[in-house]
C-alpha positions in Angstrom: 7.3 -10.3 -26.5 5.5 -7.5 -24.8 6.0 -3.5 -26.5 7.4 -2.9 -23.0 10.8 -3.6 -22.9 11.5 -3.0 -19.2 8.9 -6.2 -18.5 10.9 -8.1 -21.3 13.9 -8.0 -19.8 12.5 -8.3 -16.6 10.7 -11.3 -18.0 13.9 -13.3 -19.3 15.2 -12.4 -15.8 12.8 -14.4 -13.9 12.1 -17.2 -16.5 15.9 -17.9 -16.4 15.8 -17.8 -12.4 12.6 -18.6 -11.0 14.2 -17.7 -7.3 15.4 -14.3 -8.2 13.9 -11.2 -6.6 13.4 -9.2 -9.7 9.7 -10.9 -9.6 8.7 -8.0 -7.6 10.2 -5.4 -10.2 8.5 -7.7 -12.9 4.7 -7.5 -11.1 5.4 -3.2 -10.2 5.6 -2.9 -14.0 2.6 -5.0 -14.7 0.9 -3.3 -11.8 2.0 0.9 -13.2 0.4 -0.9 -17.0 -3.1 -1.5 -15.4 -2.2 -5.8 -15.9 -3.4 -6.3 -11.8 -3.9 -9.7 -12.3 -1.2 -10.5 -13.9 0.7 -8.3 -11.2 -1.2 -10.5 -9.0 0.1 -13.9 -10.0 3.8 -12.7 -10.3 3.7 -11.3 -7.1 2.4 -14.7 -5.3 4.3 -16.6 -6.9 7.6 -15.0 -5.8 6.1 -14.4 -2.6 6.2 -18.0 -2.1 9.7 -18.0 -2.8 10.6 -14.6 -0.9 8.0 -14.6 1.6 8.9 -11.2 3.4 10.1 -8.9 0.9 8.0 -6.1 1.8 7.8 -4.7 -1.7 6.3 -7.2 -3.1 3.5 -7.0 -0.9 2.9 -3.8 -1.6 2.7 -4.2 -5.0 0.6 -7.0 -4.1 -1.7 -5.1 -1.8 -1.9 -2.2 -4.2 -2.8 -4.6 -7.4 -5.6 -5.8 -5.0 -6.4 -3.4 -4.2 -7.5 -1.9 -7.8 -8.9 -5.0 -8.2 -11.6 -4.0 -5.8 -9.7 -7.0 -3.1 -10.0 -4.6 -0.3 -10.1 -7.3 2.1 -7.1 -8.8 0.2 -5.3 -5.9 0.0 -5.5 -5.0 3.6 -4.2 -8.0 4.7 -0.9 -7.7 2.8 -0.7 -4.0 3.7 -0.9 -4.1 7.4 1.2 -7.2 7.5 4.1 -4.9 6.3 3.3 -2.5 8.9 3.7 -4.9 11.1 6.7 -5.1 10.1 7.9 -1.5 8.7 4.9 0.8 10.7 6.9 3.6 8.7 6.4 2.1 5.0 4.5 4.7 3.4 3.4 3.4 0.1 1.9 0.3 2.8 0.4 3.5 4.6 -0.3 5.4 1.6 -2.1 2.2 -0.3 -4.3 2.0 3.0 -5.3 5.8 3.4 -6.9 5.2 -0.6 -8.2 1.8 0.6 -10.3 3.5 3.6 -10.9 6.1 1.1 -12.2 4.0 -1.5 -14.4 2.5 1.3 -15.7 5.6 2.9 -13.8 4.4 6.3 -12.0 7.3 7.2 -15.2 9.4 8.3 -16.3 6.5 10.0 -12.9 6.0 12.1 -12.3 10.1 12.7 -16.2 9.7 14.3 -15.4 6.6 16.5 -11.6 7.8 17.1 -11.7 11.1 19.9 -7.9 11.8 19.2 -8.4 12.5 15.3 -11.7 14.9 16.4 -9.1 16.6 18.7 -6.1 17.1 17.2 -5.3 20.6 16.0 -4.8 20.6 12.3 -3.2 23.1 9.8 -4.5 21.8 6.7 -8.4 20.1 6.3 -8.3 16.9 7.6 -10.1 15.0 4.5 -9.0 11.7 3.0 -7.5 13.4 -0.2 -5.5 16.2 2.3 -4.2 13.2 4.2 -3.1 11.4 1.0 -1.3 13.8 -0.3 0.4 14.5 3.1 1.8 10.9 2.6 2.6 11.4 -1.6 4.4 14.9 0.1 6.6 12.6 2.2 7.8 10.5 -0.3 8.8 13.4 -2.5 10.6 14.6 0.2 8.9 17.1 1.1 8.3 18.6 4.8 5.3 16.8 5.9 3.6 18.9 8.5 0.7 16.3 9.2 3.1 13.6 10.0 1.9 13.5 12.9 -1.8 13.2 12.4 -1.2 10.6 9.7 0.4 8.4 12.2 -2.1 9.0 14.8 -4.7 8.1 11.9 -2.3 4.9 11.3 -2.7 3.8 15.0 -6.4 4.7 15.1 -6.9 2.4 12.0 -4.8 -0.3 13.2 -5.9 0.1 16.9 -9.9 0.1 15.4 -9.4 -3.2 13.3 -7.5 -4.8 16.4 -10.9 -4.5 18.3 -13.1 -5.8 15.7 -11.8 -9.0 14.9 
């Protein structure tokens, strides 16, 4: 038994049935606790099982993505933008990926819409981050626009690299 009750229970849940969804609730709490790999395992696992529930690739993009898998990471997160192109924790995970990286100046360089679009607040990584953690408060979210134009950018700039 863990101290955490939440992942006990959730736990029991998915050792009693290995085909039920609450995996991805199970590796979100091992994932908020700092356990990635753990987080990691659970969430392949039941991906294998489930594979298009789109939270559980976010939790498994994000777990990767502390693990330093930002290759692994981005391949989970864009594969639910494929998918949802409005998910923003997938959006929000790969804003602090290219962060992480030092991408962003690198893309608002090679991208001429991003250099020319008027903006009312800085357009840094950590503005732009918070712009997305703003939306899923609920709050208004003036540079929604820019943050999907930065979306396309990205996904428009890894389309012509591979």
């Amino acid at each position: 038994m863990s101290e955490n009750p939440r992942i006990d229970e959730l736990r029991r849940r998915v050792d009693k049935d290995p085909s039920s969804i609450a995996f991805a609730q199970l590796a979100e709490e091992y994932r908020r606790i700092g356990d990635y790999i753990q987080a990691v395992k659970i969430c392949r696992d039941g991906l294998g099982r489930h594979p298009g529930y789109l939270s559980a690739q976010v939790t498994l993009g994000r777990a990767l993505m502390e693990l330093k898998n930002f290759d692994g990471a981005r391949t989970e997160l864009e594969a639910v933008l494929k998918v949802a192109p409005d998910n923003l924790a997938a959006i929000r995970a790969l804003a602090e990926i290219h962060q992480q990286t030092g991408e962003i100046a690198e893309i608002v360089k090679a991208v001429p819409v991003l250099r020319e679009a008027p903006v009312a607040k800085p357009a840094t990584p950590a503005a732009l981050v918070e712009d997305v953690a703003a939306a899923e408060r609920g709050e208004d979210d003036p540079a929604l626009e820019q943050l999907e134009q930065w979306l396309a950018a990205i996904v428009s700039d890894r389309t012509q690299h591979r």
